[in-house]
PQR file with spaces between the fields and no chain letter, atoms N, CA, C, O and H, PARSE charges and radii, in Angstrom:
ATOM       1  N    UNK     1       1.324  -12.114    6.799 -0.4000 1.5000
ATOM       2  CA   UNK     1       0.416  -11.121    6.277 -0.0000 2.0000
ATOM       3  C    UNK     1      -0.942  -11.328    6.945  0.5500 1.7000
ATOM       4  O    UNK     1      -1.204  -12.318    7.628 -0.5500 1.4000
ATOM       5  N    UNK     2      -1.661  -10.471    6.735 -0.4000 1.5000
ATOM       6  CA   UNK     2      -2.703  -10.043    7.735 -0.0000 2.0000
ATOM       7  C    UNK     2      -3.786  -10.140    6.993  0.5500 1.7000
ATOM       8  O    UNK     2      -3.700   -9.420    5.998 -0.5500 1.4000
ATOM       9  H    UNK     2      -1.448   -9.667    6.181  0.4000 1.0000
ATOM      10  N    UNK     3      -4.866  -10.791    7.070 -0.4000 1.5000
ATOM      11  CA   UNK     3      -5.912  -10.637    6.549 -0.0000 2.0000
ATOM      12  C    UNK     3      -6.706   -8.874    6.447  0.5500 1.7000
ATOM      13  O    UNK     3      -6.393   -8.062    7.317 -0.5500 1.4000
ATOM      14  H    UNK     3      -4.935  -11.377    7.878  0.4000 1.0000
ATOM      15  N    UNK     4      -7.655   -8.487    5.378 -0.4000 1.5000
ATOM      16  CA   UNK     4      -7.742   -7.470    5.367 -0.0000 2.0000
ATOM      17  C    UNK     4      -9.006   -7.089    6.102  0.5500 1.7000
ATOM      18  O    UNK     4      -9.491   -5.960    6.021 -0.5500 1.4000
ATOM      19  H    UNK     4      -7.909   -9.147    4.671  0.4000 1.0000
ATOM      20  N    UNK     5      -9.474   -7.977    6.755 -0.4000 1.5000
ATOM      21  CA   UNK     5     -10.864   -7.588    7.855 -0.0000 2.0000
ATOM      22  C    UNK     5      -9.656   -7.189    9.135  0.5500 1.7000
ATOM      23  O    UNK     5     -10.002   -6.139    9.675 -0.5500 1.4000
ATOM      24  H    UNK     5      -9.080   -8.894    6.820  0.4000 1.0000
ATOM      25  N    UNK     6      -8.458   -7.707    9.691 -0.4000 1.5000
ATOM      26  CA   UNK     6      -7.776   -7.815   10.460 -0.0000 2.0000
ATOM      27  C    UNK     6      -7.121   -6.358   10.689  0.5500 1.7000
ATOM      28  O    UNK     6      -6.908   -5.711   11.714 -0.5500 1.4000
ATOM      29  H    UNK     6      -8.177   -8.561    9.252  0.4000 1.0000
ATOM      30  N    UNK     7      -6.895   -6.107    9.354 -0.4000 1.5000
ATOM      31  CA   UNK     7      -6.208   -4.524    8.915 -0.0000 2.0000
ATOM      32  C    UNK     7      -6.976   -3.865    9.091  0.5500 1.7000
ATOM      33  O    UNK     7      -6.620   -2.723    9.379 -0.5500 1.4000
ATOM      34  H    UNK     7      -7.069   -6.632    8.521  0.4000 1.0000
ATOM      35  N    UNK     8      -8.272   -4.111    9.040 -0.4000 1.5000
ATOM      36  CA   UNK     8      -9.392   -2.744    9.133 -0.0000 2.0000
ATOM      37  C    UNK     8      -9.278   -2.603   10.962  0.5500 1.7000
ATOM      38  O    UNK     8      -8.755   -1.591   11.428 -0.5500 1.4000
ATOM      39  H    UNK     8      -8.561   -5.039    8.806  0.4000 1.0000
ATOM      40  N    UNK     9      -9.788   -3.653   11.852 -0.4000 1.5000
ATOM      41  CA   UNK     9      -9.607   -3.179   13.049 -0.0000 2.0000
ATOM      42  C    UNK     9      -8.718   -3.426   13.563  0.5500 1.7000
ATOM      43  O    UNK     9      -9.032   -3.605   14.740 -0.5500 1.4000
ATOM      44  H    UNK     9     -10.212   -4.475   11.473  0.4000 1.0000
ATOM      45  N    UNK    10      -7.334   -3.618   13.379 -0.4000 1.5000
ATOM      46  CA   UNK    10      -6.000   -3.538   14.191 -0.0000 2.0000
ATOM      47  C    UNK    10      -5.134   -2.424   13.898  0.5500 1.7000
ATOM      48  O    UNK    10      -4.927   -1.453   14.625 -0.5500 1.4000
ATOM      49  H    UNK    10      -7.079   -3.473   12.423  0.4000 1.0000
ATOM      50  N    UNK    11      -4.542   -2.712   12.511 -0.4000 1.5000
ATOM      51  CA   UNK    11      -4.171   -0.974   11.953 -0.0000 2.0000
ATOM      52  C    UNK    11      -4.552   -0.137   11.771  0.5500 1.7000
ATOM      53  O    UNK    11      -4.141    0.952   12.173 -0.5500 1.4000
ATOM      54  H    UNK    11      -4.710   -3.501   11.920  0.4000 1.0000
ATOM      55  N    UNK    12      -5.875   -0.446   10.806 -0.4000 1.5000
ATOM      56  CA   UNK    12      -5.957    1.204   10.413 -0.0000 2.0000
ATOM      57  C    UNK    12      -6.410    2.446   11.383  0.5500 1.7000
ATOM      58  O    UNK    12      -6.385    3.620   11.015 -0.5500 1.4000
ATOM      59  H    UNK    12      -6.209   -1.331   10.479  0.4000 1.0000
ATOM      60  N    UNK    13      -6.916    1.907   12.957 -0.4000 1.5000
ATOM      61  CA   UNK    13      -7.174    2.636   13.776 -0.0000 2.0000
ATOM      62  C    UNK    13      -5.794    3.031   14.387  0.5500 1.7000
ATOM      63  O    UNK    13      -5.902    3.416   15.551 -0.5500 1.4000
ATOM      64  H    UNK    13      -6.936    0.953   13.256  0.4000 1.0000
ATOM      65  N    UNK    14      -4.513    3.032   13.887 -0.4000 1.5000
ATOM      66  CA   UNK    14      -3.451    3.158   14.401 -0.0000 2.0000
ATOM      67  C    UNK    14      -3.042    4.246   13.521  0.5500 1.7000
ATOM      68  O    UNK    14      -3.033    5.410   13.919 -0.5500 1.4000
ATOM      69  H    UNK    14      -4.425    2.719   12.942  0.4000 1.0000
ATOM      70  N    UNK    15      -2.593    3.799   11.946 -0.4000 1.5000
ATOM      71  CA   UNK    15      -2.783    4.530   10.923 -0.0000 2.0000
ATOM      72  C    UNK    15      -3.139    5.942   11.119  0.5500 1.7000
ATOM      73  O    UNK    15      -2.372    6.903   11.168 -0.5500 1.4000
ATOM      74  H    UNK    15      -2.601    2.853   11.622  0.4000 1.0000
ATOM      75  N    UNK    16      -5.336    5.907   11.297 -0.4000 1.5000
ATOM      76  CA   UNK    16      -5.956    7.919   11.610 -0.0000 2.0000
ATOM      77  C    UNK    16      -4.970    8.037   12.413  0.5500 1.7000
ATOM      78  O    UNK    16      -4.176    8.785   11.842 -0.5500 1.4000
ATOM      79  H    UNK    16      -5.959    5.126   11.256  0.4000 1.0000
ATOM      80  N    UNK    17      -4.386    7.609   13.820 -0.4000 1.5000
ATOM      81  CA   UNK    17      -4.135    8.584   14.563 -0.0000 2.0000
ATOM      82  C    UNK    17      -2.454    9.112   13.961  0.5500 1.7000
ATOM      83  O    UNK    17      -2.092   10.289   13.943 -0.5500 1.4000
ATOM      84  H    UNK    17      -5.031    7.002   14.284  0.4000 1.0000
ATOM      85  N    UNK    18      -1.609    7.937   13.505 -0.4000 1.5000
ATOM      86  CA   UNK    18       0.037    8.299   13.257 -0.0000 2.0000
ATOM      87  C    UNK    18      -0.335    9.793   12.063  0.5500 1.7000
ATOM      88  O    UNK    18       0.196   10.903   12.118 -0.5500 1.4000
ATOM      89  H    UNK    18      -1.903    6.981   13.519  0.4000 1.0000
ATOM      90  N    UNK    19      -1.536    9.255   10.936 -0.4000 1.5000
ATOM      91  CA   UNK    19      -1.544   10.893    9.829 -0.0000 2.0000
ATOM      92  C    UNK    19      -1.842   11.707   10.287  0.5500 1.7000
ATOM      93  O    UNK    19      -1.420   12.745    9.779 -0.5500 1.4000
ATOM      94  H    UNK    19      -1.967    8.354   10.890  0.4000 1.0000
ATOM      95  N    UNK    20      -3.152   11.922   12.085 -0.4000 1.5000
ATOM      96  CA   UNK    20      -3.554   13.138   11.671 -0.0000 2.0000
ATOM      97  C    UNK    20      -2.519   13.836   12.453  0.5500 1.7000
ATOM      98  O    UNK    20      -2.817   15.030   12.412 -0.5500 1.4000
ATOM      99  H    UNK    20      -3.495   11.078   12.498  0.4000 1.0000
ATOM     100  N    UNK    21      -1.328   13.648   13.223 -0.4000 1.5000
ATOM     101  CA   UNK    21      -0.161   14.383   13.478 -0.0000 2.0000
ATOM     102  C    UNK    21       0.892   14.731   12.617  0.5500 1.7000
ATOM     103  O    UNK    21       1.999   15.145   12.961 -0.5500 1.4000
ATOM     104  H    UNK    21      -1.086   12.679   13.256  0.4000 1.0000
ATOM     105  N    UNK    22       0.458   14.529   11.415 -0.4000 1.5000
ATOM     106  CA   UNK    22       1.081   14.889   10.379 -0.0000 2.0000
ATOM     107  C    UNK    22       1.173   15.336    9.028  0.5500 1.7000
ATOM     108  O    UNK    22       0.592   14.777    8.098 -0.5500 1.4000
ATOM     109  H    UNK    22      -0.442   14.193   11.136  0.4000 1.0000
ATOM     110  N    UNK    23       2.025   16.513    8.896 -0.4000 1.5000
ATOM     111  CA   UNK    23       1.313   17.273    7.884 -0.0000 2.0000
ATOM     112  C    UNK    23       1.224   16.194    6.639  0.5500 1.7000
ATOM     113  O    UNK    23       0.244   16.206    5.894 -0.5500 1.4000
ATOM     114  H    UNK    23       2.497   16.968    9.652  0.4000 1.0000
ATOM     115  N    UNK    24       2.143   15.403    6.487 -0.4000 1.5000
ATOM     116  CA   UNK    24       1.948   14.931    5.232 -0.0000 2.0000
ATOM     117  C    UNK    24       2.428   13.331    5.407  0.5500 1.7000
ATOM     118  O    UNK    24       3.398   13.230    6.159 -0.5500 1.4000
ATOM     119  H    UNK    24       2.939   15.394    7.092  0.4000 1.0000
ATOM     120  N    UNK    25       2.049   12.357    4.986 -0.4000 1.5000
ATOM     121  CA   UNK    25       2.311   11.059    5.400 -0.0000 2.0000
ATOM     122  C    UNK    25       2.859    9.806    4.013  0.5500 1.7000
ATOM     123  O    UNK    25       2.786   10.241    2.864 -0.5500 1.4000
ATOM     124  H    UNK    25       1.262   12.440    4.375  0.4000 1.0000
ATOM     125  N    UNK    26       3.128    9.032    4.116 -0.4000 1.5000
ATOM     126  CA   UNK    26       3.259    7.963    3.026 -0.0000 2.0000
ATOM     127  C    UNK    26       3.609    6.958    4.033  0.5500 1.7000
ATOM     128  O    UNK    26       4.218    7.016    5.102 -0.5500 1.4000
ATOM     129  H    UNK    26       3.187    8.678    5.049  0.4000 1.0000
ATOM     130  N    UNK    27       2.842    5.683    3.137 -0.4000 1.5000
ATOM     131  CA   UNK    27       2.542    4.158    3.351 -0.0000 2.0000
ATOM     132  C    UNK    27       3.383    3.893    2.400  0.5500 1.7000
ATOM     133  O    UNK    27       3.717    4.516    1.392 -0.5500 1.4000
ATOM     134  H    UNK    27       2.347    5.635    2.269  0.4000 1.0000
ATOM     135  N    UNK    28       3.846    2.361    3.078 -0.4000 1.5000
ATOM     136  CA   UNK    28       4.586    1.865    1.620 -0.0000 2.0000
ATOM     137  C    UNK    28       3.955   -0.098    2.097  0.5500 1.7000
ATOM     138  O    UNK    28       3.855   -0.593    3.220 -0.5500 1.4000
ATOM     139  H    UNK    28       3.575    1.855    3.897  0.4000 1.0000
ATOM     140  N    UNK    29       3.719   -0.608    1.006 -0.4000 1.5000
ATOM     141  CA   UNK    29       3.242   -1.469    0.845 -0.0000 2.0000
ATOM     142  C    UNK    29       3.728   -2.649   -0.130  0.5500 1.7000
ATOM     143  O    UNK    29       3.234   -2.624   -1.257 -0.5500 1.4000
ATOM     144  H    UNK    29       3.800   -0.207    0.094  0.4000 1.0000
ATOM     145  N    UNK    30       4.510   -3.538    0.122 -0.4000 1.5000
ATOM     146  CA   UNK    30       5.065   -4.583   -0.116 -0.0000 2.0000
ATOM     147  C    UNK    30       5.392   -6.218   -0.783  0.5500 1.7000
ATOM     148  O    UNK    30       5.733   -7.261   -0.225 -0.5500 1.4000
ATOM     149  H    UNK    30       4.912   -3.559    1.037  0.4000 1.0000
ATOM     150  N    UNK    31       5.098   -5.866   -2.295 -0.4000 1.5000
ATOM     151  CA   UNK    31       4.688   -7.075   -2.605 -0.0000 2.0000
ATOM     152  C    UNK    31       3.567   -7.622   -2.918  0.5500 1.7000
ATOM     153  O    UNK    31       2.848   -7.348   -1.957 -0.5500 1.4000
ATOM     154  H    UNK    31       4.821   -5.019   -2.749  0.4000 1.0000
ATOM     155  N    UNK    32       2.654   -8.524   -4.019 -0.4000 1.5000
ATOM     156  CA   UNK    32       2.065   -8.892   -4.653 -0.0000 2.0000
ATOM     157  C    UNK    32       0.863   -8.713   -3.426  0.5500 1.7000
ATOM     158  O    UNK    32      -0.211   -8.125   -3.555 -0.5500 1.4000
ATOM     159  H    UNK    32       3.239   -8.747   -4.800  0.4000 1.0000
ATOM     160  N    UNK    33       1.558   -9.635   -1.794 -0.4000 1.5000
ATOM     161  CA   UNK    33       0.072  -10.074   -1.302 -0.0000 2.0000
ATOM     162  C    UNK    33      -0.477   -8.630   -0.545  0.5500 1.7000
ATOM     163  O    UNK    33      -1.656   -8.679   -0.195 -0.5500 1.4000
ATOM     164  H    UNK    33       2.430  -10.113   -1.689  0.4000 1.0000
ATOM     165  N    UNK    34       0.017   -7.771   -0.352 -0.4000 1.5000
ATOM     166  CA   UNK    34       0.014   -6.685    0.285 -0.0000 2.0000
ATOM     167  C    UNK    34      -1.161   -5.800   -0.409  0.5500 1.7000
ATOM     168  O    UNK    34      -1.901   -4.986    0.143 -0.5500 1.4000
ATOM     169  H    UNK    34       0.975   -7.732   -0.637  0.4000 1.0000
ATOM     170  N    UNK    35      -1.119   -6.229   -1.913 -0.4000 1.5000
ATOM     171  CA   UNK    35      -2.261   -5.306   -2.308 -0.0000 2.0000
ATOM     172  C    UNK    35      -4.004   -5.736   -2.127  0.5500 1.7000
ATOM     173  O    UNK    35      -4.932   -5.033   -2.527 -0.5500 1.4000
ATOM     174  H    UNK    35      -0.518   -6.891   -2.361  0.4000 1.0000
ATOM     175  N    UNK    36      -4.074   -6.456   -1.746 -0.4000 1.5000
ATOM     176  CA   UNK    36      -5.417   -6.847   -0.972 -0.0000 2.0000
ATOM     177  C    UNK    36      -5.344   -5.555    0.658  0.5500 1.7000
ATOM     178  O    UNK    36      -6.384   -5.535    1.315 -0.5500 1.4000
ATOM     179  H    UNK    36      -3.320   -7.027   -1.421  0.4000 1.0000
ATOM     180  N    UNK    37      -4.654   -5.005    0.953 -0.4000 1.5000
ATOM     181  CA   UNK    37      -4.718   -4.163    1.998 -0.0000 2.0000
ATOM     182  C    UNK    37      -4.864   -2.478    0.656  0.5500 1.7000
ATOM     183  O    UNK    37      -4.922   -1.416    1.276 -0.5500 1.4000
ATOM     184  H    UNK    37      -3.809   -5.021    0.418  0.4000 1.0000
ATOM     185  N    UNK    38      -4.899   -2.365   -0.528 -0.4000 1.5000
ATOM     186  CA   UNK    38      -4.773   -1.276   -1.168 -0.0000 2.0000
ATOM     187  C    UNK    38      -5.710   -0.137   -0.813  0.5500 1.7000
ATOM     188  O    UNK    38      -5.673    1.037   -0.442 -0.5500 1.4000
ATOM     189  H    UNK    38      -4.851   -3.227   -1.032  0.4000 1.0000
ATOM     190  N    UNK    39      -6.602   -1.136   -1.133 -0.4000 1.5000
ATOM     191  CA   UNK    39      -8.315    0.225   -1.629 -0.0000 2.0000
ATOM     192  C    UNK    39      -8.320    0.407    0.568  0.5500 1.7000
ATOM     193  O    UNK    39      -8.152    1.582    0.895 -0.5500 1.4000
ATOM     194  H    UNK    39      -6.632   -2.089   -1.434  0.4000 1.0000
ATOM     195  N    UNK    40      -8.437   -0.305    1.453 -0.4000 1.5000
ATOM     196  CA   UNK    40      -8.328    0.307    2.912 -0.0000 2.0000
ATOM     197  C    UNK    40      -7.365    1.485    3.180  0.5500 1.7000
ATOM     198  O    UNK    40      -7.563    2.488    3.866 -0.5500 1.4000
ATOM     199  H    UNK    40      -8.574   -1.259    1.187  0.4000 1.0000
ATOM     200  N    UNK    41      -6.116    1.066    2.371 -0.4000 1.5000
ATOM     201  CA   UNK    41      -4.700    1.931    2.766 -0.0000 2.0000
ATOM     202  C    UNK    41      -5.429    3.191    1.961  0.5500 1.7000
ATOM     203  O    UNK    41      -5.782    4.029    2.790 -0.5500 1.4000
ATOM     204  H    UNK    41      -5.956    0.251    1.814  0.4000 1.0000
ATOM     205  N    UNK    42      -5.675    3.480    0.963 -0.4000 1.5000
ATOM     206  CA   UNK    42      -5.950    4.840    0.103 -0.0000 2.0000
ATOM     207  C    UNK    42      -7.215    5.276    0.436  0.5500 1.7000
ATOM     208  O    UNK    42      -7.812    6.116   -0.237 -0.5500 1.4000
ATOM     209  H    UNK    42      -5.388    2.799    0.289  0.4000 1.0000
ATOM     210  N    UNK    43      -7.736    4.680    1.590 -0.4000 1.5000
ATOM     211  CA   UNK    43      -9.072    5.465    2.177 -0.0000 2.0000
ATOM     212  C    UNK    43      -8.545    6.030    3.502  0.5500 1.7000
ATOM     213  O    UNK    43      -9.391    6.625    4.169 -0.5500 1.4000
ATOM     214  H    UNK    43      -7.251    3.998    2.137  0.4000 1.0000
ATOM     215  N    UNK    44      -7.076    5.942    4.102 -0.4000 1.5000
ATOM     216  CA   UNK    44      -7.248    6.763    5.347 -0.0000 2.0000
ATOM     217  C    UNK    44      -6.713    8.057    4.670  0.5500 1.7000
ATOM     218  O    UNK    44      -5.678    8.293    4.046 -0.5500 1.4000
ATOM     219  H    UNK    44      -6.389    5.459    3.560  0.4000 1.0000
ATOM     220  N    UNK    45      -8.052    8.994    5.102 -0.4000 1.5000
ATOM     221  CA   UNK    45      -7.864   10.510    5.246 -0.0000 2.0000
ATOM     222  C    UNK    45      -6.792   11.281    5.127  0.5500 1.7000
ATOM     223  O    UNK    45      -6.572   12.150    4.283 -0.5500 1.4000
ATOM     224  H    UNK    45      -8.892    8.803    5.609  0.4000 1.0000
ATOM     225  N    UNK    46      -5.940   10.815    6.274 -0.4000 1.5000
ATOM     226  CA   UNK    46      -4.353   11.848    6.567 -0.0000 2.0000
ATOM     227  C    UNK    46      -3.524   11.142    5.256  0.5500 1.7000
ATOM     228  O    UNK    46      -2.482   11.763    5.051 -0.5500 1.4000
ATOM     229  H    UNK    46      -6.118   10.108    6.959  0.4000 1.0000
ATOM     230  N    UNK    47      -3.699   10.121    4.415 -0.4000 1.5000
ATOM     231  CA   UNK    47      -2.909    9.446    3.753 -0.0000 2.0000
ATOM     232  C    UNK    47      -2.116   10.688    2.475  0.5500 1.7000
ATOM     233  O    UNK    47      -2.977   11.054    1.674 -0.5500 1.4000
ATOM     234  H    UNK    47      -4.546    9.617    4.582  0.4000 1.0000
ATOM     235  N    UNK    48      -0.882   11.251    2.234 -0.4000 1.5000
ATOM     236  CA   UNK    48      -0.361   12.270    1.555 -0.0000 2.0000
ATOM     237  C    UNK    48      -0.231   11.337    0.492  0.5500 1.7000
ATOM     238  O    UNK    48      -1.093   11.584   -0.351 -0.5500 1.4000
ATOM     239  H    UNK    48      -0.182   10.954    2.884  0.4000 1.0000
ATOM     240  N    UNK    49       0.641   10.149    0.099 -0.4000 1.5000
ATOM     241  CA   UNK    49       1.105    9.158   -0.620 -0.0000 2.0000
ATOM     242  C    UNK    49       0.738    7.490   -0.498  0.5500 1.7000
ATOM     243  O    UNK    49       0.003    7.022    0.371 -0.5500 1.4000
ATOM     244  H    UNK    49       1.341    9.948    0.784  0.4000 1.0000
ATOM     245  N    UNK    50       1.184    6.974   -1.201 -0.4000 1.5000
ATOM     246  CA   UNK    50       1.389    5.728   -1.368 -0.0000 2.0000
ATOM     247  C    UNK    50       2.738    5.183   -2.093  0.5500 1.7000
ATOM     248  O    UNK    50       3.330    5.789   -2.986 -0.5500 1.4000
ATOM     249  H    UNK    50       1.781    7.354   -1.908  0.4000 1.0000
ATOM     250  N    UNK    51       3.196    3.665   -1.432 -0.4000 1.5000
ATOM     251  CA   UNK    51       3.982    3.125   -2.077 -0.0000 2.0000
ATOM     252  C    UNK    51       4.038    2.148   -2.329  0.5500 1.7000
ATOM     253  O    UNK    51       3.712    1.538   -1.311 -0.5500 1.4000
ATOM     254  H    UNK    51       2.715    3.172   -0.707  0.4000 1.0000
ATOM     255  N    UNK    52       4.398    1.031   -3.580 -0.4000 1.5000
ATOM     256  CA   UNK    52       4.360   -0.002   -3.799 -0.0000 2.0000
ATOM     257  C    UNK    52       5.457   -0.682   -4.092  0.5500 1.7000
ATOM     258  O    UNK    52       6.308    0.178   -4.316 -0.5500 1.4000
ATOM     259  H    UNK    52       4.663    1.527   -4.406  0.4000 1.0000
ATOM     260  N    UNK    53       5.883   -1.633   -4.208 -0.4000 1.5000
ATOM     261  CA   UNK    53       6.922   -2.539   -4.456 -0.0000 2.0000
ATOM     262  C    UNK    53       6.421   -3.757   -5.120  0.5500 1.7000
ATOM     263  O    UNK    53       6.150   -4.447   -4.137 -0.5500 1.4000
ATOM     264  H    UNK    53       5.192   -2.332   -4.026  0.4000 1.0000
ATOM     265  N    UNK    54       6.146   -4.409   -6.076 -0.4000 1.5000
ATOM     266  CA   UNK    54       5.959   -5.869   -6.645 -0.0000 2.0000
ATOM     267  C    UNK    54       6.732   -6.657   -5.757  0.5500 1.7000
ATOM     268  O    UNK    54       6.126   -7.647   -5.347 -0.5500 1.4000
ATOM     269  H    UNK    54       6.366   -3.848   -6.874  0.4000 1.0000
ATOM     270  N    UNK    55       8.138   -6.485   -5.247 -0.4000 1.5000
ATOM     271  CA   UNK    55       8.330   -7.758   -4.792 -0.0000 2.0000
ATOM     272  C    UNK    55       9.636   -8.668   -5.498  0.5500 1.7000
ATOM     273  O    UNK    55       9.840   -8.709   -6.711 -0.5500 1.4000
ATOM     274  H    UNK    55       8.631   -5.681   -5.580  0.4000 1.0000
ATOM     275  N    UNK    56      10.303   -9.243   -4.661 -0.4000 1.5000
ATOM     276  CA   UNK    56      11.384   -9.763   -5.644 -0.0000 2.0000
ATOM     277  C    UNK    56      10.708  -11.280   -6.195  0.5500 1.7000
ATOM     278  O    UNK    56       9.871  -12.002   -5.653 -0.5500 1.4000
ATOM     279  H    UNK    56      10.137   -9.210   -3.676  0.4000 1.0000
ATOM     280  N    UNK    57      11.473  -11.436   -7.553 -0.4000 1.5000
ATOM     281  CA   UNK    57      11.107  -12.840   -8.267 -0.0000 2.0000
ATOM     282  C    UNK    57       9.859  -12.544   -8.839  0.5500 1.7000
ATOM     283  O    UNK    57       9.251  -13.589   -9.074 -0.5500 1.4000
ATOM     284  H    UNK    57      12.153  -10.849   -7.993  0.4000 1.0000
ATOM     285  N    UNK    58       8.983  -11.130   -9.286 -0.4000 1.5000
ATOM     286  CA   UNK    58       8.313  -10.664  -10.015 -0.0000 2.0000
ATOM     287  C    UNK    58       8.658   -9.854  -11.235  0.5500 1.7000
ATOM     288  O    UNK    58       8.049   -8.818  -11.505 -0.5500 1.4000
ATOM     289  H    UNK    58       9.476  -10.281   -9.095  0.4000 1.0000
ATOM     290  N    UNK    59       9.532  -10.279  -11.889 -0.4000 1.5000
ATOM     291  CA   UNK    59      10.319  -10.046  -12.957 -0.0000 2.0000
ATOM     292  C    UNK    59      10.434   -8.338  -13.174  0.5500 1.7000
ATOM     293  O    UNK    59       9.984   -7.627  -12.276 -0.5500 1.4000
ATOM     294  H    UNK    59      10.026  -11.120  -11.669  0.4000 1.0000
ATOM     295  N    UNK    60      11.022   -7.733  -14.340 -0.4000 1.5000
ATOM     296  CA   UNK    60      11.874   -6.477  -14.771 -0.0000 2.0000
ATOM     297  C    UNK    60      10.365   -5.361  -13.739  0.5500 1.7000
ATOM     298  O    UNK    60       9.319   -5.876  -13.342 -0.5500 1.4000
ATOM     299  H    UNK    60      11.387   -8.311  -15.070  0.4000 1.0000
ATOM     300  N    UNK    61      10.646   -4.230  -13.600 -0.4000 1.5000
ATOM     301  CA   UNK    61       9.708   -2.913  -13.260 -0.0000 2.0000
ATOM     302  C    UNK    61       8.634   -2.413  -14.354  0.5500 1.7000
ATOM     303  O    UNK    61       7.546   -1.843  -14.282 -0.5500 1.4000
ATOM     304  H    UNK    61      11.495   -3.812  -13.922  0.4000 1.0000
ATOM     305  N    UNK    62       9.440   -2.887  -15.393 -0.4000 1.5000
ATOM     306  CA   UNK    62       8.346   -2.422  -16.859 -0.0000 2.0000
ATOM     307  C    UNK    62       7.183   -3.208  -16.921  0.5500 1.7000
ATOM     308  O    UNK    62       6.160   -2.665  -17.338 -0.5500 1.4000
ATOM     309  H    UNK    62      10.324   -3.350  -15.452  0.4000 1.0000
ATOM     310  N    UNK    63       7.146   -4.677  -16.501 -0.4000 1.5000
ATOM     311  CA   UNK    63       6.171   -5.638  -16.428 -0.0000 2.0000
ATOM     312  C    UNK    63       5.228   -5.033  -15.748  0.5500 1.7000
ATOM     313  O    UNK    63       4.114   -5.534  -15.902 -0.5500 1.4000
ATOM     314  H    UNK    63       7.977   -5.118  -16.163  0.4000 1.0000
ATOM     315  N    UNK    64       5.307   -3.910  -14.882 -0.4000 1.5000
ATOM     316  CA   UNK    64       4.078   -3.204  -13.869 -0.0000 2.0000
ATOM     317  C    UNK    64       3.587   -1.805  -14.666  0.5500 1.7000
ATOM     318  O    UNK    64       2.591   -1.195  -14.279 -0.5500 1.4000
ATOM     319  H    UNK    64       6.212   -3.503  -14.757  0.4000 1.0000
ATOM     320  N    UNK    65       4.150   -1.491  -15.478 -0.4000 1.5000
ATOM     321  CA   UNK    65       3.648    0.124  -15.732 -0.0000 2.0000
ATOM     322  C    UNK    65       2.903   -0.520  -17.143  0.5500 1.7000
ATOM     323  O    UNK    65       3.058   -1.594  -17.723 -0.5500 1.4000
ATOM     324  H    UNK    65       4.959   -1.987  -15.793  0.4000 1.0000
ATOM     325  N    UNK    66       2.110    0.541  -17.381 -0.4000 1.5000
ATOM     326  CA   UNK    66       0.655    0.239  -18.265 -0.0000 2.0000
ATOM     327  C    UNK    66       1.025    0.603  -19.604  0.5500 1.7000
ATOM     328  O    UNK    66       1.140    1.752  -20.031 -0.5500 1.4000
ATOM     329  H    UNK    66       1.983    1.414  -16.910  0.4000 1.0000
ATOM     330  N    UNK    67       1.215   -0.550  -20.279 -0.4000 1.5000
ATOM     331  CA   UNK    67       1.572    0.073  -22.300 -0.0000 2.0000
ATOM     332  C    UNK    67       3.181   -0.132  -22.274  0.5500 1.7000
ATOM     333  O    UNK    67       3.812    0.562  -23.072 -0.5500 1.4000
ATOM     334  H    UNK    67       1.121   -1.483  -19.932  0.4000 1.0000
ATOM     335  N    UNK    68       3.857   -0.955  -21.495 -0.4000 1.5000
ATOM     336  CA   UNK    68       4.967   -1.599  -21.835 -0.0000 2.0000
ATOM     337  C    UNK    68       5.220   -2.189  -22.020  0.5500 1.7000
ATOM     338  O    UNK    68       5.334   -2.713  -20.912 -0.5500 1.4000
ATOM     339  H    UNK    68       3.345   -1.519  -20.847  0.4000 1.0000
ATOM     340  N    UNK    69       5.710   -3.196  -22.998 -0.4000 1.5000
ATOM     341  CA   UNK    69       5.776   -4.611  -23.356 -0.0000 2.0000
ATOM     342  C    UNK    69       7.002   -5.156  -22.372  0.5500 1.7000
ATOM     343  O    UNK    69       7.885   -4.305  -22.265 -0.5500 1.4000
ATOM     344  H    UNK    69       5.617   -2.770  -23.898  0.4000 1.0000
ATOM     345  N    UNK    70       7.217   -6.189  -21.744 -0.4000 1.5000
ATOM     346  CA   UNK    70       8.131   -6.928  -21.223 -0.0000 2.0000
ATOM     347  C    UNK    70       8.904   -8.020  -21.755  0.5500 1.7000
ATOM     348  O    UNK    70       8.173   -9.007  -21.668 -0.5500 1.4000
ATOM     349  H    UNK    70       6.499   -6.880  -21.831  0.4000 1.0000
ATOM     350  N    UNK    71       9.779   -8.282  -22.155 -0.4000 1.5000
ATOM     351  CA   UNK    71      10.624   -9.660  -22.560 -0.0000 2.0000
ATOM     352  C    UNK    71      10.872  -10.565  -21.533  0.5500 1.7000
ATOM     353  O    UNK    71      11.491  -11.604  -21.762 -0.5500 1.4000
ATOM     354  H    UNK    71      10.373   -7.481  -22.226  0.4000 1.0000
């Protein structure tokens, strides 16, 4: 994983150019450490979507959505 000063000038200048050829785009983003790249990823422009994944060995899907209790 990539530090997120690293992501600002290696990808995301890769990133403008792959959205603005496209009408509509989605990122998908991988796991606990990945979201330190979030708030950069949801500032490029062409961005249509986002995607996330927690990650395996981060227990049930309900543990992530807001006002669900988990066992």
């Amino acid at each position: 994983m990539i530090s997120p000063e690293m992501a600002r000038d290696h990808v995301v200048p890769t990133k403008h150019i792959e959205t603005a050829a496209l009408e509509r785009s989605i990122f998908h983003l991988d796991g606990l450490q990945a979201l330190k790249h979030l708030d950069t990823t949801l500032a490029l422009p062409g961005l249509t979507a986002l995607q996330w994944v927690y990650g395996a060995g981060q227990g049930p899907a309900a543990r992530w959505r807001p006002g669900r209790a988990c066992k």
